[in-house]
C-alpha positions as CSV (number, residue, x, y, z in Angstrom):
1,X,-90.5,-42.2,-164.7
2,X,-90.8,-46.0,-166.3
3,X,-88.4,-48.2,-165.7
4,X,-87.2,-48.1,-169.4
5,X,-86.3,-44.4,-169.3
6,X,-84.3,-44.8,-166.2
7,X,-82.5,-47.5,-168.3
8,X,-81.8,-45.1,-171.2
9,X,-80.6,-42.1,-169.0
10,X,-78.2,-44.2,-167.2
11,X,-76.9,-45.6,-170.3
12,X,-76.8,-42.2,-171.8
13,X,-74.9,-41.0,-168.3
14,X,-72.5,-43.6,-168.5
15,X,-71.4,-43.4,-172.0
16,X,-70.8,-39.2,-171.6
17,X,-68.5,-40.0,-168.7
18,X,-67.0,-43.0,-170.4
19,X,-66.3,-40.5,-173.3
20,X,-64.9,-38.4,-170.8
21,X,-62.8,-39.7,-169.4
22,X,-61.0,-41.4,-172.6
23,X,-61.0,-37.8,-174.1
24,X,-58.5,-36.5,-170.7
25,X,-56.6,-39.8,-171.2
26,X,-56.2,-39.1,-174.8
27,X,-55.2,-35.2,-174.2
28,X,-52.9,-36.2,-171.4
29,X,-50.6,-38.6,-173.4
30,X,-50.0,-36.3,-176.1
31,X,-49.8,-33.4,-174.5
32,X,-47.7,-33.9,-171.5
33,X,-44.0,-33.1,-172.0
34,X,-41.8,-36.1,-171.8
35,X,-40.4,-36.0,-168.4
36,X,-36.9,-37.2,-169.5
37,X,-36.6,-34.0,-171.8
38,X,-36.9,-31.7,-169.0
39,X,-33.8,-30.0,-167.6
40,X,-34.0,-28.0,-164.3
41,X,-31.0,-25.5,-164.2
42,X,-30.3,-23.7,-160.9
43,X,-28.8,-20.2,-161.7
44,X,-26.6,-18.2,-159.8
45,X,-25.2,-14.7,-160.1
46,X,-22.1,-14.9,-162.4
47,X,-21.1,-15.7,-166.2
48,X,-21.3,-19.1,-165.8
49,X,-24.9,-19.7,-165.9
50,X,-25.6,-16.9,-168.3
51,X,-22.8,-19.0,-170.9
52,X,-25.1,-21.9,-170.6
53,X,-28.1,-19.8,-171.3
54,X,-26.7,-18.6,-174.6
55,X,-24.3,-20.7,-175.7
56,X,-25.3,-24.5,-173.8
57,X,-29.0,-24.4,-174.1
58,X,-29.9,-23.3,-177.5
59,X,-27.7,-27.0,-178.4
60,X,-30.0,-28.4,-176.4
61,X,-33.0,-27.1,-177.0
62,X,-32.4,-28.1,-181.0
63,X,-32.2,-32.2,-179.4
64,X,-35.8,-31.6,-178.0
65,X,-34.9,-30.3,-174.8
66,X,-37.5,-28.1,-172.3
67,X,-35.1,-26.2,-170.0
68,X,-36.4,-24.1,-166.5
69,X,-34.3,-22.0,-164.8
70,X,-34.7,-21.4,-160.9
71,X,-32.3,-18.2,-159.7
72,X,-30.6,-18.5,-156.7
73,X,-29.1,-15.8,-154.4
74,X,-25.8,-17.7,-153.7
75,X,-24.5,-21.6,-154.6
76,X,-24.7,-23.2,-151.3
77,X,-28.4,-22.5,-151.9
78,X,-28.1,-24.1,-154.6
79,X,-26.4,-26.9,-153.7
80,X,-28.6,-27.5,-151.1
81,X,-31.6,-27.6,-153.8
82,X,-29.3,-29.8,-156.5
83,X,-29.1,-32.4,-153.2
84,X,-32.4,-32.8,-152.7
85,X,-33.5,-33.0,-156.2
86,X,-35.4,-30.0,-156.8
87,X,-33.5,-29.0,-159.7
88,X,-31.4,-31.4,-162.0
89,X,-28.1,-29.0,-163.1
90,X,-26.0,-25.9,-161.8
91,X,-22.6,-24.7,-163.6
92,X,-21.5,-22.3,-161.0
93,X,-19.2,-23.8,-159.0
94,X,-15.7,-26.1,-159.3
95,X,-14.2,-29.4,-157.7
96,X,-12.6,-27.6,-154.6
97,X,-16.3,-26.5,-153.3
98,X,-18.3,-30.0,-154.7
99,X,-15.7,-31.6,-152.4
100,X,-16.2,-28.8,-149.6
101,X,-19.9,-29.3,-150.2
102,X,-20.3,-33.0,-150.1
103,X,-18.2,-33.0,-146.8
104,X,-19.6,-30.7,-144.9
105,X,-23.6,-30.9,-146.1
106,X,-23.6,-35.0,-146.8
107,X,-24.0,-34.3,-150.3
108,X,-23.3,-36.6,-153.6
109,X,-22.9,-33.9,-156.0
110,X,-20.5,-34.7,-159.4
111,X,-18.6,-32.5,-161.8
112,X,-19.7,-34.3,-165.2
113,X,-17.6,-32.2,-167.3
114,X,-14.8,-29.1,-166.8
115,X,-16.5,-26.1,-168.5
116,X,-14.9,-22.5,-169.4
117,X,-14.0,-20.8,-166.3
118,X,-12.8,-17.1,-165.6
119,X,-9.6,-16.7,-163.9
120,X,-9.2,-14.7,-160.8
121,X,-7.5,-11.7,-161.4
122,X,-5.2,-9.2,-159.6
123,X,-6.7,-5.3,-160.2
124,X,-6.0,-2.2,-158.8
125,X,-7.4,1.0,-159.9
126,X,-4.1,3.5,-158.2
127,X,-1.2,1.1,-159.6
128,X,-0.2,0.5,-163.4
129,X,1.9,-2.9,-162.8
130,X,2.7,-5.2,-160.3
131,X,6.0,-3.6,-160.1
132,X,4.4,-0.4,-158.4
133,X,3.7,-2.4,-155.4
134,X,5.3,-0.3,-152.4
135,X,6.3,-1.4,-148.4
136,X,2.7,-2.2,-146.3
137,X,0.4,-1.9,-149.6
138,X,-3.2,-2.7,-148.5
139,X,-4.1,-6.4,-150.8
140,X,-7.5,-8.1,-150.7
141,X,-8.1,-11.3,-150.8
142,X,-11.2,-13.3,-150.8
143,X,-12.0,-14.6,-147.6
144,X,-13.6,-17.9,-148.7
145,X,-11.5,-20.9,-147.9
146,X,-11.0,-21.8,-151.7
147,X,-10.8,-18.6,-152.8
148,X,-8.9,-17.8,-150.2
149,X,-5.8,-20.1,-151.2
150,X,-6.2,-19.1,-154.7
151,X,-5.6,-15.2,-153.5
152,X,-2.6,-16.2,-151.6
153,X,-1.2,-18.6,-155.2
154,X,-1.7,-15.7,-157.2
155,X,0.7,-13.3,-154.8
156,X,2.9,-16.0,-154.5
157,X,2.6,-16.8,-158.4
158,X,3.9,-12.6,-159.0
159,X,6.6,-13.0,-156.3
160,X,5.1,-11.0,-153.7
161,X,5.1,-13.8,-151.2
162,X,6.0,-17.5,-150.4
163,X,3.8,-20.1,-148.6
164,X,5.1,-22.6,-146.9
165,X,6.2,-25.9,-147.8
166,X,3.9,-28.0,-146.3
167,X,0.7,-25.6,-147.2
168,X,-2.3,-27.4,-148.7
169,X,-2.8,-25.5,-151.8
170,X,-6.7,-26.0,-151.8
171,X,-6.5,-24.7,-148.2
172,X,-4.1,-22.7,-147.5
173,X,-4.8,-19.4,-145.0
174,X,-2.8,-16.3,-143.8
175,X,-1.1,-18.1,-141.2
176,X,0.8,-20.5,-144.0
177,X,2.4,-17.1,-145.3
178,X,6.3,-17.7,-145.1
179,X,7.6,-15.0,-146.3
180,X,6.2,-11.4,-147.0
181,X,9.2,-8.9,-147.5
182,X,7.0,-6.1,-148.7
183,X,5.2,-6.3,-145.3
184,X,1.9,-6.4,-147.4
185,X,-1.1,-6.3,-145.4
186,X,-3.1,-9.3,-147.1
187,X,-6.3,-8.5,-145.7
188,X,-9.3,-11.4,-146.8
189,X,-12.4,-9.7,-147.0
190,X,-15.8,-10.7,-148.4
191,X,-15.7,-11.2,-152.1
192,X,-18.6,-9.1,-153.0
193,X,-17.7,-6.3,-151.2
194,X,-14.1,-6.1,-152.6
195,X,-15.0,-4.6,-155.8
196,X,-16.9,-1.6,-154.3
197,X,-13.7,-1.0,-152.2
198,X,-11.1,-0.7,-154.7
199,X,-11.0,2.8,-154.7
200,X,-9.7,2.0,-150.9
201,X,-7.4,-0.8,-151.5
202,X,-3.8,-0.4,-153.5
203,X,-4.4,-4.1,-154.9
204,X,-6.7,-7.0,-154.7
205,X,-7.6,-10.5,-156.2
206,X,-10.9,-10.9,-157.0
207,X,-12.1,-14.2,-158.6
208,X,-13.6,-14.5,-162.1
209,X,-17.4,-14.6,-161.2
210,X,-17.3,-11.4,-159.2
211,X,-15.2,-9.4,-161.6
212,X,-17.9,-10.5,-164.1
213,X,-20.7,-9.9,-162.0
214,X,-19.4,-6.4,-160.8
215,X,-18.3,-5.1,-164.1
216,X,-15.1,-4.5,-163.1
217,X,-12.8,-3.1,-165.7
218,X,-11.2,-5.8,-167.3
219,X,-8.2,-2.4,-168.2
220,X,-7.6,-2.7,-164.2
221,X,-6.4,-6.4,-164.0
222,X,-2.8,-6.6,-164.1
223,X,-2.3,-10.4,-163.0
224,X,-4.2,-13.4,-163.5
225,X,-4.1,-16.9,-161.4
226,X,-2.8,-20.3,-163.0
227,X,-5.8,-22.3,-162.8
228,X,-5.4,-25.5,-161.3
229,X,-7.6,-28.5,-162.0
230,X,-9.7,-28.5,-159.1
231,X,-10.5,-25.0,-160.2
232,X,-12.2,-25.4,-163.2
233,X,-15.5,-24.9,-162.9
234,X,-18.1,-28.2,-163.7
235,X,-21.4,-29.2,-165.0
236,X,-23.0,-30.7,-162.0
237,X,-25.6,-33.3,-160.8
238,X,-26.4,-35.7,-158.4
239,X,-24.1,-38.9,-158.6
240,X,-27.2,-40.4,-159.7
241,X,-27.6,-38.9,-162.7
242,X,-24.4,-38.7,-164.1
243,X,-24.9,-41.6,-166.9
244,X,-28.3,-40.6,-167.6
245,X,-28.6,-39.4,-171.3
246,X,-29.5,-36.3,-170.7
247,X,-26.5,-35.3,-168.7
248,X,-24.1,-37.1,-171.7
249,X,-25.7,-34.9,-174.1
250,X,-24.8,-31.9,-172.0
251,X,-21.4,-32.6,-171.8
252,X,-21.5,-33.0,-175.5
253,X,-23.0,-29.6,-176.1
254,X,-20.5,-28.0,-173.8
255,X,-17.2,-30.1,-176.4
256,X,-19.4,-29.3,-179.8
257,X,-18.2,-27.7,-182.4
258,X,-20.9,-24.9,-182.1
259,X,-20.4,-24.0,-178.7
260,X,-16.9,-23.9,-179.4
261,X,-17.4,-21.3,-182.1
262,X,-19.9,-19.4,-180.4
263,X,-17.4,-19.0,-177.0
264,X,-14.7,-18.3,-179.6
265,X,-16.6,-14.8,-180.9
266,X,-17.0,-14.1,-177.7
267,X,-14.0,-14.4,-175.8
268,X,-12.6,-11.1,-175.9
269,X,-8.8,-10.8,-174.3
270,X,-8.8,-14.4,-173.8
271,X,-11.6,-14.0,-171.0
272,X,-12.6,-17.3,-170.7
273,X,-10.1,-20.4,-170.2
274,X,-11.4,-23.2,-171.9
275,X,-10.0,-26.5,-170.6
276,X,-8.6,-28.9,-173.2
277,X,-10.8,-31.4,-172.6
278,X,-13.4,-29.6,-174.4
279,X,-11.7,-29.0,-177.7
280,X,-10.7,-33.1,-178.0
């Protein structure tokens, strides 16, 4: 082979992979979804992240939005994912356990926005009212240290007991039971299993996201909790992102007008609580 030939093959060589490689570069920028659209939601059993699903997202989706979802067993999980940026969102959990979470895992985890949250409830399934309660009546509680307290403000809040003074109401345990003249046994249990057992129990509290979960009979509740602030349930990130615009426009989907209506038509028996911040 002349040297002339080789001249023209290497040309030729060069220009194909010159062509090449200005074809990927051209694919890649207008293909490639733009990274600050992208929203990675960690799911967790409960109604929470299935009212974002079909109520938050399809707001979202109409800005431009490309949302994932990554399930997760339980919320510690994660948390523990939401820390270390491997997903961007979750909407399962409330200030009381952000602050738990933060202090005991070194988080930097924010609520962004109170969202709808279900109330815990008080059910039984062999007593019509509250007023059937009888001497030693077997009550479960949740034995998770925030839902825990909110078991034992619930009793308190239909007169079956008093705490003491001095309890913290975000903490508060067995031991800061003052009073008790029905001789209750208030026995905390594992919130999952509670209810499978309530065929065993006379009474017990069982918070929102387990009623839901279980399909518990909504005819069985006969109480509901006050919800205090640091029970609402958030939208939350990293600390990081909090003023990025993506998390502002999901705290506007969660106060718009067509979320509102759609959690309206579907808020049977006043199910949800919406906080008043949303409807501003």
């Amino acid at each position: 082979m002349n040297k002339k030939v080789r001249a023209i093959l290497a040309a030729s060589v060069v220009a194909v992979v010159s062509f090449g490689v200005a074809g990927c570069g051209g694919y890649s920028s207008t293909s490639d979804v733009d990274a600050s659209k992208q929203i990675r939601v960690g799911t967790s059993p409960g109604p929470y992240s299935e009212l974002f699903k079909k109520g938050v997202a399809p707001i979202l989706k109409k800005k431009g939005y490309d949302i994932s979802y990554t399930s997760f067993s339980d919320l510690q999980t994660a948390d523990i994912a939401l820390n270390e940026g491997n997903i961007d969102l979750n909407v399962d959990q409330h200030s009381a356990y952000i602050k738990a979470f933060n202090k005991n895992k070194g988080g930097d985890l924010v609520g962004v926005t109170p969202i709808p949250t279900v109330p815990a409830g008080l059910y039984s399934q062999t007593r019509k009212s509250v007023k059937d309660v009888k001497d030693g009546d077997l009550v479960a509680i949740s034995q998770d240290a925030s839902n825990l307290s909110r078991g034992l403000r619930l009793l308190e809040k239909i007169g079956w007991i008093t705490l003491k003074e001095n309890a913290d109401p975000a903490t508060a345990t067995v031991n800061d039971i003052a009073s008790n003249p029905k001789r209750l046994d208030i026995r905390p249990m594992d919130s999952g299993t509670i209810p499978r057992s309530l065929q065993d129990l006379d009474y017990a509290v069982i918070p929102g996201s387990i009623s839901y979960s279980s399909k518990v009979d909504s005819k069985l509740e006969l109480a509901q909790e006050t919800l205090q602030p640091e029970y609402l349930l958030q939208a939350t990130v990293k600390e990081r992102n909090k003023e990025k615009t993506w998390v502002k426009d999901v705290v506007e989907a969660y106060s718009s007008q067509a979320f509102l209506d759609f959690l309206d038509e579907n808020n049977a028996k006043n199910y949800w609580f919406v906080p008043e911040e949303l409807r501003k």
